[in-house]
C-alpha positions in Angstrom: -32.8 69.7 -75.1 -36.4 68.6 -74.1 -38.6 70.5 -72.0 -40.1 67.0 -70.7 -38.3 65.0 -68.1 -37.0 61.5 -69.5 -39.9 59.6 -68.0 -41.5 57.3 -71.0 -39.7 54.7 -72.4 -41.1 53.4 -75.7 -39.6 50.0 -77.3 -40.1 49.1 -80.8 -42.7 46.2 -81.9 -43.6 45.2 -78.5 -47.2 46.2 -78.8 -47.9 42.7 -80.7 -46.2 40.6 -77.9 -47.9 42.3 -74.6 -51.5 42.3 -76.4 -51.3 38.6 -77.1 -49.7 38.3 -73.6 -52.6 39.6 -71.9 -55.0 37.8 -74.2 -53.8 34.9 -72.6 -53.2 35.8 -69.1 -49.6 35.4 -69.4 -49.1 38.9 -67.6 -50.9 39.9 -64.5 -50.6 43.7 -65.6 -52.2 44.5 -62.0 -49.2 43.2 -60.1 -47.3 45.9 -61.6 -49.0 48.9 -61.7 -47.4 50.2 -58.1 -48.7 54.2 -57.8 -51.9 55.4 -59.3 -52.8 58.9 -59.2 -55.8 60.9 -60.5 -55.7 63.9 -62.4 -55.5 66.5 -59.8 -52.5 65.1 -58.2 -50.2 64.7 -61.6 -47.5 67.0 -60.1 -47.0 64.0 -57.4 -47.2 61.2 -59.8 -44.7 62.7 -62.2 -42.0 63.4 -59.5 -43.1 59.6 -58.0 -42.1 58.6 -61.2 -38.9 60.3 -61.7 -37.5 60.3 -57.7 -38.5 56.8 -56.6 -36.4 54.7 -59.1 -36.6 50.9 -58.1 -39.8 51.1 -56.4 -42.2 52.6 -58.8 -42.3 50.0 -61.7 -45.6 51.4 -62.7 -47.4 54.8 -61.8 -50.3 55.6 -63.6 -52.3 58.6 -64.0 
C-alpha cells in the first residue's frame, strides 16, 4: 500500500501529442488550470485535489 494518496494520473505516450498540441495552440492549457496554490499552502492544494472531484480539473502547486 502507498503512503501517497492516488492523486497523479500518468498515461503512456501522450507527452508527444500535448507538446505538439500546444505548439500549435490547439489547447488553451490556461482554461484548465482551475486552483493554483503556492508552496506554503500545499496541505490545501493536495486535499483540493483529492476532496473536490469534478471541479478541480487542474490544481497546481
Amino acid at each position: 500500500m502507498s503512503r501517497y494518496p492516488d492523486l497523479v494520473f500518468r498515461y503512456a505516450n501522450t507527452y508527444p501529442a500535448v507538446i505538439q498540441a500546444l505548439q500549435h495552440s490547439y489547447a488553451d492549457i490556461e482554461s484548465i488550470i482551475t486552483h493554483r496554490y503556492g508552496l506554503a499552502d500545499i496541505k490545501e492544494a493536495v486535499e483540493t485535489a483529492y476532496t473536490r472531484e469534478g471541479t478541480s480539473i487542474k490544481v497546481m502547486i
